[in-house]
C-alpha positions as CSV (number, residue, x, y, z in Angstrom):
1,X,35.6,-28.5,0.5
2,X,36.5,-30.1,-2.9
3,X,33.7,-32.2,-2.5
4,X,31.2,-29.9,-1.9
5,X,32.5,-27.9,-5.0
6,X,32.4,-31.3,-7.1
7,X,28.6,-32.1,-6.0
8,X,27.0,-28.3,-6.7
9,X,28.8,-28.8,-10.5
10,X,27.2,-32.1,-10.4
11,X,23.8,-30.8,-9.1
12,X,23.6,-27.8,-11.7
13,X,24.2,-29.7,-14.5
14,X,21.9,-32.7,-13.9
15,X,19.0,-29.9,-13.1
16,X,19.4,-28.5,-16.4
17,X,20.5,-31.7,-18.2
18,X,17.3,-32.5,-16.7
19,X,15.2,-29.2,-17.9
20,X,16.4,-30.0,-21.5
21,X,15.5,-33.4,-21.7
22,X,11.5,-32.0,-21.3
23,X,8.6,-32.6,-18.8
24,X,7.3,-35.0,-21.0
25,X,10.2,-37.2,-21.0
26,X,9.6,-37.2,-17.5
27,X,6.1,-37.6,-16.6
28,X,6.4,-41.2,-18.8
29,X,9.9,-42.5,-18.2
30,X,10.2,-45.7,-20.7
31,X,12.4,-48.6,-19.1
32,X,15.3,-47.7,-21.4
33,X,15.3,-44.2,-20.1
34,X,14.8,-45.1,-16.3
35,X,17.5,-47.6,-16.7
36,X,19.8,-44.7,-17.6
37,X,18.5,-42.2,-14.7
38,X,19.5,-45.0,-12.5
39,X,22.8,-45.0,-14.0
40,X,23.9,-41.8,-13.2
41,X,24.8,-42.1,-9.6
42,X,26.9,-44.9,-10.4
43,X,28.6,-42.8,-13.1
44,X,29.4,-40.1,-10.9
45,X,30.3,-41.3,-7.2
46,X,33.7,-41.4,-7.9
47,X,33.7,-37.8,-9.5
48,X,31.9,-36.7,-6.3
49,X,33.9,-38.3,-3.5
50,X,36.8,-38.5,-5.3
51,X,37.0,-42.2,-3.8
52,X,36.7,-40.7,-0.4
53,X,34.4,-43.7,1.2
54,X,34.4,-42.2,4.5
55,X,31.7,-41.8,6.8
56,X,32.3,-38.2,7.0
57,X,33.2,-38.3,3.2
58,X,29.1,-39.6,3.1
59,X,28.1,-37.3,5.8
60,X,29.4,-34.0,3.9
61,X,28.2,-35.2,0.8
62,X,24.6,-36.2,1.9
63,X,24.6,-32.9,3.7
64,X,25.4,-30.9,0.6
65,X,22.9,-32.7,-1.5
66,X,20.3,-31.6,1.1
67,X,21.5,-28.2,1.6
68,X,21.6,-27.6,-2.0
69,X,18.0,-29.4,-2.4
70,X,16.6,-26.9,0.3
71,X,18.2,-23.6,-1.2
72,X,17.0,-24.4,-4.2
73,X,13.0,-24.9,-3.1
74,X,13.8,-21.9,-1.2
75,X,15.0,-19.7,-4.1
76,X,12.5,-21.4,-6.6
77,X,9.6,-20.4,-4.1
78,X,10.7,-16.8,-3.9
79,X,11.6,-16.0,-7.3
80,X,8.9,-16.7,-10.4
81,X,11.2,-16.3,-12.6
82,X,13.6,-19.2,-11.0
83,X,10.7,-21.3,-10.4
84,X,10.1,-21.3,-14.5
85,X,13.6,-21.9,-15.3
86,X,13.8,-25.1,-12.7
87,X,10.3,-26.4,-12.6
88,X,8.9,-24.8,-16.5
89,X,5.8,-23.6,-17.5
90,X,2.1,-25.5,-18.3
91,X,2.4,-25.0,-22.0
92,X,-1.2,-25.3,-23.8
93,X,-1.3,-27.8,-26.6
94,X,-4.7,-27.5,-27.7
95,X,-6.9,-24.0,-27.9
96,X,-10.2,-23.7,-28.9
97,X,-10.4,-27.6,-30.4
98,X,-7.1,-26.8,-33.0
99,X,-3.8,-27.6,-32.3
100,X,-1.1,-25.3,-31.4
101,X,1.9,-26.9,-33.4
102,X,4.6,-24.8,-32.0
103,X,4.3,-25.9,-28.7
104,X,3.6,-29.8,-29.9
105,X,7.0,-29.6,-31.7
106,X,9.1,-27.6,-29.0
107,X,7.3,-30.1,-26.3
108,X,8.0,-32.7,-28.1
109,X,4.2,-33.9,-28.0
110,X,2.6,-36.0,-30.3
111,X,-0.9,-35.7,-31.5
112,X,-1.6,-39.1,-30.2
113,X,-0.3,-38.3,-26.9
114,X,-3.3,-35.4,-26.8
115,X,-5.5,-37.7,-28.1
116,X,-5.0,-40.6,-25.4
117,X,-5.5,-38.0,-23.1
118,X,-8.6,-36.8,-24.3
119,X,-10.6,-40.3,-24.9
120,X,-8.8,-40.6,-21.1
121,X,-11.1,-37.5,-20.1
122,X,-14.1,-39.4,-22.5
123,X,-14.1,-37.1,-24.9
124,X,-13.4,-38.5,-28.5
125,X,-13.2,-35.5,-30.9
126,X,-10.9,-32.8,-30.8
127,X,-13.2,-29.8,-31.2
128,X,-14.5,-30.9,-27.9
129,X,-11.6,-29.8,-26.1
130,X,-11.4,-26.1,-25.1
131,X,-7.6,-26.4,-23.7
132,X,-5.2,-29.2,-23.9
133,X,-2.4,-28.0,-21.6
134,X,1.4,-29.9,-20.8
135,X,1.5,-29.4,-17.2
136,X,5.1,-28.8,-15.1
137,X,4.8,-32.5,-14.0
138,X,4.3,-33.8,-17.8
139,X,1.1,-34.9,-17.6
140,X,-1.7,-33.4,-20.0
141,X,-4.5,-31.6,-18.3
142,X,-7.6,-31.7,-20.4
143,X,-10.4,-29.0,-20.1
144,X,-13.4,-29.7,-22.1
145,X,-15.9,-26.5,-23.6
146,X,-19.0,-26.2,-21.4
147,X,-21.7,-28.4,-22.5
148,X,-24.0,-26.7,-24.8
149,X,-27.3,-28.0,-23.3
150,X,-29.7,-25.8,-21.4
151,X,-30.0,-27.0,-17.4
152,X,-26.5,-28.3,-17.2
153,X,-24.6,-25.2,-15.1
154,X,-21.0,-26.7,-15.5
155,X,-18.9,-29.0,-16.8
156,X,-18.5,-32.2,-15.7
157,X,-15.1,-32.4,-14.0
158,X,-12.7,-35.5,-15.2
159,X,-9.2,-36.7,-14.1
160,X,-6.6,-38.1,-16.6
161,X,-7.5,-41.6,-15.3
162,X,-11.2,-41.3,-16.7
163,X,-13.1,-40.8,-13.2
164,X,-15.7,-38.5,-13.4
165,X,-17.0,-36.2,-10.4
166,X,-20.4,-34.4,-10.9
């Protein structure tokens, strides 16, 4: 019972060790910072089995990884408000072609991150962009303004990676 005790302390605190750290951080893990993720099981098996390298040790621990993994899709699914505290919100960088510095700085988004995003969507100047938005997963999510031109009816819809559809 310990155990399972041991790995829901463990759990909690790498999901909100994780929620602090930022989406950004994240969606573009540098080796440095991937090196350390992978650390982290090695720094805490021992705190979690206690040295207990039992199959059933693994069995109840496994299990209560999974269990806890499924309650909390459950819950996050159910509840809005959990769902924003686990997974976070799309938080707009851009409006309107002008920066919205609060959320750059409490993102922790550079302007050049915005702007390889944009000239990833082809567009090159800022006022082009209607909405620059931070998505859940980290990535940004460019919408452009409708094209001025007459006889165009929409927008022509790009991903990230610089493919075009329409």
């Amino acid at each position: 019972m310990e155990m399972v005790l041991r790995i829901t302390i463990i759990y909690f605190f790498l999901m909100a060790s994780m929620r602090v750290l930022g989406k950004r951080e994240f969606g573009e893990l540098s080796p440095f910072e991937l090196v350390t993720v992978l650390m982290i099981p090695e720094i805490v098996t021992q705190v979690l089995t206690q040295g207990d390298q039992s199959l059933i040790g693994a069995l109840v621990g496994v299990s209560t990884l999974f269990v806890l993994v499924y309650l909390t899709t459950i819950v996050t699914q159910r509840s809005k408000k959990v769902h924003e505290l686990v997974a976070g919100v799309s938080t707009v960088l851009v409006d309107k072609g002008r920066f919205v510095e609060e959320n750059l700085q409490r993102e922790r988004v550079t302007p050049e991150d915005v702007f390889t995003a944009m000239h990833r969507a082809g567009l090159a100047n800022l006022p082009q962009v209607r909405w620059a938005i931070l998505e859940d997963d980290g990535k940004i999510a460019i919408i452009p303004h409708e094209p001025q031109s007459p006889g165009k009816g929409r927008a022509d819809v790009v991903d990230e990676k610089g493919g075009g559809a329409g």
